[in-house]
C-alpha positions as CSV (number, residue, x, y, z in Angstrom):
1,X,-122.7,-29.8,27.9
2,X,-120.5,-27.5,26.3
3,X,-117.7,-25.8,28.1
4,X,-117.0,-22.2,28.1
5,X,-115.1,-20.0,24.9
6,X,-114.8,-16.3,25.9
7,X,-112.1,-14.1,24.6
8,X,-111.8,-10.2,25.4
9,X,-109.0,-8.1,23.3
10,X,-108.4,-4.5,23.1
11,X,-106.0,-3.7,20.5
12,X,-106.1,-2.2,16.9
13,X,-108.0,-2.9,13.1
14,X,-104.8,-3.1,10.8
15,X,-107.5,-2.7,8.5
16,X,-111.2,-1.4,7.0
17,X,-113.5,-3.8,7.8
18,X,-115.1,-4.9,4.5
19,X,-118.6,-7.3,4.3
20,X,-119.3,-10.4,2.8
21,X,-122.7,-12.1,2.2
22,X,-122.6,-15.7,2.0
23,X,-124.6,-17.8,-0.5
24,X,-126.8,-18.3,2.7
25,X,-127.7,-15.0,2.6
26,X,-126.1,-14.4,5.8
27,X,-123.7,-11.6,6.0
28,X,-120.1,-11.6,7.7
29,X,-117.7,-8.4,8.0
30,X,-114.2,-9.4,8.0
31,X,-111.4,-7.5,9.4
32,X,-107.7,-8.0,10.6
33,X,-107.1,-7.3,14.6
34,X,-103.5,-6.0,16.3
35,X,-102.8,-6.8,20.1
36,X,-100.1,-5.8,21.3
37,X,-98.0,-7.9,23.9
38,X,-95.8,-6.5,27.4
39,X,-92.6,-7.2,25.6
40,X,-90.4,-5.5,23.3
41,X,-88.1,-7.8,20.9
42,X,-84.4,-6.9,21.5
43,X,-84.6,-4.5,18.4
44,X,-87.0,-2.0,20.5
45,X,-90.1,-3.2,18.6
46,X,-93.0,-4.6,20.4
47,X,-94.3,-7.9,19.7
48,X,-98.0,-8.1,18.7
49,X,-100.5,-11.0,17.9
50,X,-102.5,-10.4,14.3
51,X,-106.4,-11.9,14.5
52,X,-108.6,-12.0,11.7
53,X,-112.1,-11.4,13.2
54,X,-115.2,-12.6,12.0
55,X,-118.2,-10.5,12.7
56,X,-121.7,-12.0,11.3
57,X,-125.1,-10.5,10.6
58,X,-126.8,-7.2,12.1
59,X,-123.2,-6.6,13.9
60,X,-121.1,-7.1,11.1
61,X,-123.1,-5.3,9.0
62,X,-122.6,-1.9,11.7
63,X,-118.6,-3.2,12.0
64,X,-118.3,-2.8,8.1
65,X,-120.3,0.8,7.9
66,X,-118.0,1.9,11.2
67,X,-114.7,-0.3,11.7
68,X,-111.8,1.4,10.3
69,X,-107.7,0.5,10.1
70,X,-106.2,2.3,12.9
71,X,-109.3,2.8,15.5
72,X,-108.7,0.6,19.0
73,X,-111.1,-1.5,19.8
74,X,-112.5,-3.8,22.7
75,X,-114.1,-6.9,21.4
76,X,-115.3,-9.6,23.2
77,X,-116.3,-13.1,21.1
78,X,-115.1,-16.8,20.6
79,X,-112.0,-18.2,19.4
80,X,-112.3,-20.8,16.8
81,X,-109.9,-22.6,14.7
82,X,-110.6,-23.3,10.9
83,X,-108.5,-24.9,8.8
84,X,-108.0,-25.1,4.5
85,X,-106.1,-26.7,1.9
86,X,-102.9,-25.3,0.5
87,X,-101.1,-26.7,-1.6
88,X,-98.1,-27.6,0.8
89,X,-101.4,-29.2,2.7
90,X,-103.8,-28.1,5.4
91,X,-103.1,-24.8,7.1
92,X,-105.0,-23.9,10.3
93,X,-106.0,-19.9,11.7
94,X,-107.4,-19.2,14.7
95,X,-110.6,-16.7,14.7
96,X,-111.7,-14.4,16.9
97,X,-115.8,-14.5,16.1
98,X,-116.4,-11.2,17.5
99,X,-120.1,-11.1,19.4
100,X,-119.2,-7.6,21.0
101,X,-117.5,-4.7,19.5
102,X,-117.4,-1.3,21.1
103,X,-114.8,1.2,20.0
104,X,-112.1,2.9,22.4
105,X,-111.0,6.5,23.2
106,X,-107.5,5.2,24.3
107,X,-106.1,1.8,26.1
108,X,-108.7,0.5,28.0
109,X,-105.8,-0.9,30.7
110,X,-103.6,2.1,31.0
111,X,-103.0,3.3,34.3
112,X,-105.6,1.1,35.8
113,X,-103.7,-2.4,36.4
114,X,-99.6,-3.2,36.7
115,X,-98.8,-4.3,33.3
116,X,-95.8,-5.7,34.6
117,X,-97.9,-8.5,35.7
118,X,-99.2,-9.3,32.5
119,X,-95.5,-10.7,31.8
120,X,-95.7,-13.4,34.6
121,X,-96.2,-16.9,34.0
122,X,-99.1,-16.9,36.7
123,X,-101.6,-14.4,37.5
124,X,-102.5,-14.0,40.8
125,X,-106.4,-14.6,41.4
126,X,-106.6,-10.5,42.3
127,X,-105.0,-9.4,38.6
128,X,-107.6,-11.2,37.2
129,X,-110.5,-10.2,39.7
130,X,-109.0,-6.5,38.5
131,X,-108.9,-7.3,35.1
132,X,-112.6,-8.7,35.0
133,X,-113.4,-5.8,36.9
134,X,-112.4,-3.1,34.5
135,X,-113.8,-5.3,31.6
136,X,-117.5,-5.2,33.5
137,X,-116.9,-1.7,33.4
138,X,-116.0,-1.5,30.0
139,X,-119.4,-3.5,29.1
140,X,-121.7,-1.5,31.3
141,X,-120.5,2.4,30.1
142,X,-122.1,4.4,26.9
143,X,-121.6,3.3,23.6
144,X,-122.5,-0.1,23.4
145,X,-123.0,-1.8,20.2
């Protein structure tokens, strides 16, 4: 039985989303994915994670005609790790294989949950109740893709 792989991000493209079609036939849109963490590194910068997401078929053909650097995003998909030969010797990535993408206005979270909390070690079971909360809402408003 297989267990359970479910991501949800909101966050940034750091770049155009551009397609690929595989010798398949199957198409993929590839594009690179800012999130940015509760913490600021002693310089004043924040500290972000950088994805590469993988988006295949009908919805990455839409994510390469609409995805563009600098639009925030809320995707919801799969992480997967893939690995490939360098020449110092095998190099792994983790992926986020998109399977929802719908684009953002502004921060999905702000002013709707303490970000403090997202600093702690442990969540308490009602940040995440909250958090699953806002992301149902997220799913269930207009602009689905």
């Amino acid at each position: 039985m297989a267990d359970l792989n479910l991501v949800a991000l909101t966050g940034v493209a750091t770049r155009d989303a551009t397609l690929r079609e595989k010798s398949s036939g199957q198409v993929k849109a590839e594009f690179s994915f800012e999130v940015e963490r509760p913490f600021v590194r002693q310089t004043g910068e924040p500290v972000s994670d950088l994805f590469l997401v993988d988006v295949w078929q009908d919805l990455g053909k839409w994510t390469a005609d609409s995805i563009r650097e600098g639009q925030r995003l809320f995707i919801v998909g799969t992480l997967n790790k893939e690995s490939y030969s360098t020449r110092g010797g095998r190099e792994h990535m983790t992926i986020v294989k998109a399977k929802y993408i719908r684009k953002l206005d502004g921060n999905l979270l702000d002013g709707r949950m303490d970000l403090e909390v997202l600093k702690e070690d442990n969540w308490p079971a009602e940040f995440l109740h909250e958090a699953v909360e806002i992301l149902s809402g997220a799913l269930s408003e207009e602009s689905v893709v």
